[in-house]
ROROFI-295515 format. One record per residue (C-alpha): x, y, z. Coordinates in steps of 0.1 Angstrom, whole numbers, plus 5000, padded with zeros to 4 digits. Example, Ala and Ser with C-alpha at 12.3 -4.5 7.8 and 13.67 -1.06 7.14 Angstrom:
ROROFI-295515
512349555078 513749895071 
This chain:
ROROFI-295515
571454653954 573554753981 573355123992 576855263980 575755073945 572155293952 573655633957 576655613933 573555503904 571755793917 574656083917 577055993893 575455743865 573255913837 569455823846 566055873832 564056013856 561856343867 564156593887 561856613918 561656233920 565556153918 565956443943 563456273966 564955953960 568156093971 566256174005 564855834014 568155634007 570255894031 567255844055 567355494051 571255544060 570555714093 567855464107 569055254140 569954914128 566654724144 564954924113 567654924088 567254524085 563454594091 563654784061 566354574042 563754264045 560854444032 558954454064 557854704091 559254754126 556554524139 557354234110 554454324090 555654224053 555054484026 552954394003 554154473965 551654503934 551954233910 550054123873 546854033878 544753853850 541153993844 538753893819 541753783795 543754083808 547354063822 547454403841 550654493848 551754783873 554755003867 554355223897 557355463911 561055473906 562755233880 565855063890 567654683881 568954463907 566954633937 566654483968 563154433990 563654774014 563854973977 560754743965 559054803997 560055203994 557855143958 560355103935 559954853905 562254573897 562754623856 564054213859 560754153881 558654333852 560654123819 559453833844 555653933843 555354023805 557153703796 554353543817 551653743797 553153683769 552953293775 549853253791 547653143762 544453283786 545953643778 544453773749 546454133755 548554343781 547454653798 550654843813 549055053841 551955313846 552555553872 556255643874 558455933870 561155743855 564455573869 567955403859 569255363820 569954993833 567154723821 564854983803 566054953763 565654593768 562354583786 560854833756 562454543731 560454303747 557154483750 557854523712 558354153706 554754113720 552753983696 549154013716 547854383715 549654583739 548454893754 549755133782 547555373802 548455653831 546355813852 549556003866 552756003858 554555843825 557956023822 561455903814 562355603817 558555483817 557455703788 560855523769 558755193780 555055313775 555855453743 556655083731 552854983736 550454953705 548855233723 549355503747 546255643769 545955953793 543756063817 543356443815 545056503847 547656263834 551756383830 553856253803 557156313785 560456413804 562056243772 565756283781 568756173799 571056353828 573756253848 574156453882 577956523892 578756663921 581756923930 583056903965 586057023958 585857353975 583957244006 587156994011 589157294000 588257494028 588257234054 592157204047 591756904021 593756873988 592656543972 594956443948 594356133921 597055933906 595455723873 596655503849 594555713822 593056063820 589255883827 590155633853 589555843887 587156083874 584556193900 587256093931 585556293960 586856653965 587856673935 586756873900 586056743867 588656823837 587556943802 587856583790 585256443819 582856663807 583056583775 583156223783 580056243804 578556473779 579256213751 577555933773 574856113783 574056203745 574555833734 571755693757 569656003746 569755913708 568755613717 566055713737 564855923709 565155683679 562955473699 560755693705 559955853671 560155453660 557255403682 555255743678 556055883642 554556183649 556856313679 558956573672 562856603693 561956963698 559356803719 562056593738 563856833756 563256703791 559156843792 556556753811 553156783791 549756693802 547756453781 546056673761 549056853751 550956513749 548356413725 548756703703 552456653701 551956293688 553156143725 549955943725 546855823710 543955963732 542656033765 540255793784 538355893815 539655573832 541455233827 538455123823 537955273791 541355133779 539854803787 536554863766 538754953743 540954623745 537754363749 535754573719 
C-alpha cells in the first residue's frame, strides 16, 4: 500500500481501531515520510539500515495446533515496511487459516491475538471464514483484542482472557479533518467544483456540508450494525449498550458476555483444546 493510500485509509475512511493506536499509527507513517531516502527503501523492503531482514511471526503447528498470531494494527494490501512496523496482512491471515483449515494434521486453531484493531477492509470476510471452520476454533489474548480483532476473535468457538487482558472497543469512526481555517488565515479560499453534492467532499481546506456529515454518519453506522449483528450472532449474551466504543478488562468482559473465561496463560487454552 502506497503511503498517500496509508494516510487517506487512516484520516478520512471509517476504521476499527483503539484511539491511541490509530493516533500512533498516524505518527510512524509521517515519520516514515520524513526519513532520508537510504532508509525509506530500507524501510519499504522490510529490512534495517544495515540489510538485516525483519523477521515477521507466522502459524506455527504444535502438537496438532495451528497457532496463529494476530499481533498490532490491521490493515489489507500492506506492504513489507508496514509488516515490518508490526502490522498484519488480513489477506496474509485468510492465507494461514485456509492452510489450518486444510492441513488434515490440525486438529484445531488457536488465534493468539494482540491488536488494537485496524481498517473495515478484509475484516467481515476474515470473521466469515473463521466461521466456516469446521475444526474447533478458539481465540485467546493476553493483551489487547479491540475492534477490528474483537469483530474477528468474537467469531472463534471460544474467547479467552488473561486477567490483565483488554477487550471490546466494539465500534466504528471515521476521523475528518477541517483545515479550512488554518488555510483561511494563510490567505487560502479553496473552492470545489463537482459533478454531485458528494463528489469532492473532504477537498483539503475545505469544511464539510450538512449532507457530508450525514453521509459519513450514515456509513459509519452501516459498518457498525454490521459489526454488531456479528457480534451478538457470535456472543448471545452481549448487550449494544456494551458496544459503545469500551474497553473492558477480562473479567468485566466476561461479565458482559464478551467472552467465555479467563485462563492464566495460552497454555491453559491449549489444555483446554488437547482435553
Amino acid at each position: 500500500m502506497k503511503y498517500y493510500q496509508i494516510i487517506a485509509a487512516l484520516t478520512e475512511e471509517p476504521l476499527l481501531i483503539m484511539p491511541a493506536a490509530h493516533a500512533g499509527l498516524i505518527k510512524l507513517f509521517e515519520e516514515h515520510r520524513a526519513l532520508e531516502a537510504a532508509a525509506f527503501e530500507a524501510k519499504r523492503e522490510g529490512v534495517d539500515i544495515c540489510g538485516k531482514e525483519v523477521e515477521l511471526e507466522q502459524m506455527e503447528v504444535i502438537d496438532g495446533i495451528a497457532h496463529i498470531p494476530i499481533a498490532g494494527p490491521i490493515g489489507k494490501g500492506l506492504g513489507k515496511f508496514e509488516k515490518g512496523a508490526g502490522a498484519l496482512d488480513v489477506g496474509d491471515l485468510m492465507d494461514e487459516l485456509d492452510d489450518a483449515d486444510d492441513d488434515d494434521e490440525v486438529l484445531g486453531i488457536l488465534l493468539d491475538i494482540d491488536s488494537p484493531g485496524g481498517m473495515v477492509s478484509g475484516i467481515p470476510e476474515a470473521a466469515d471464514r473463521i466461521l466456516a471452520i469446521e475444526k474447533p476454533v478458539y481465540a485467546f489474548t493476553a493483551g489487547f483484542m479491540c475492534s477490528a480483532a474483537y469483530w474477528l476473535g468474537c467469531a472463534a468457538d471460544a474467547v479467552f482472557a488473561t486477567k490483565s487482558a483488554d477487550l471490546g472497543s466494539i465500534g466504528v469512526y471515521t476521523p475528518m479533518a477541517d483545515y479550512s481555517e488554518r488555510w483561511k488565515a494563510a490567505g487560502v479560499k479553496v473552492e470545489v467544483f463537482s459533478s454531485g453534492k458528494y463528489k469532492g467532499m473532504g477537498v483539503p481546506g475545505t469544511s464539510l456540508t450538512k449532507d457530508h456529515r450525514e453521509f459519513m454518519q450514515q456509513r459509519v453506522d452501516e459498518i457498525a450494525g454490521m459489526f454488531f449483528d456479528h457480534v451478538q450472532a457470535c456472543r448471545p449474551d452481549a448487550q449494544l449498550e456494551d458496544m459503545q466504543g469500551q474497553v473492558f478488562k477480562a473479567e468485566n468482559a466476561r461479565m458482559r458476555g464478551l467472552i467465555d473465561d479467563l485462563v492464566r496463560s495460552k497454555a491453559d487454552v491449549i489444555d483446554l483444546m488437547l482435553g
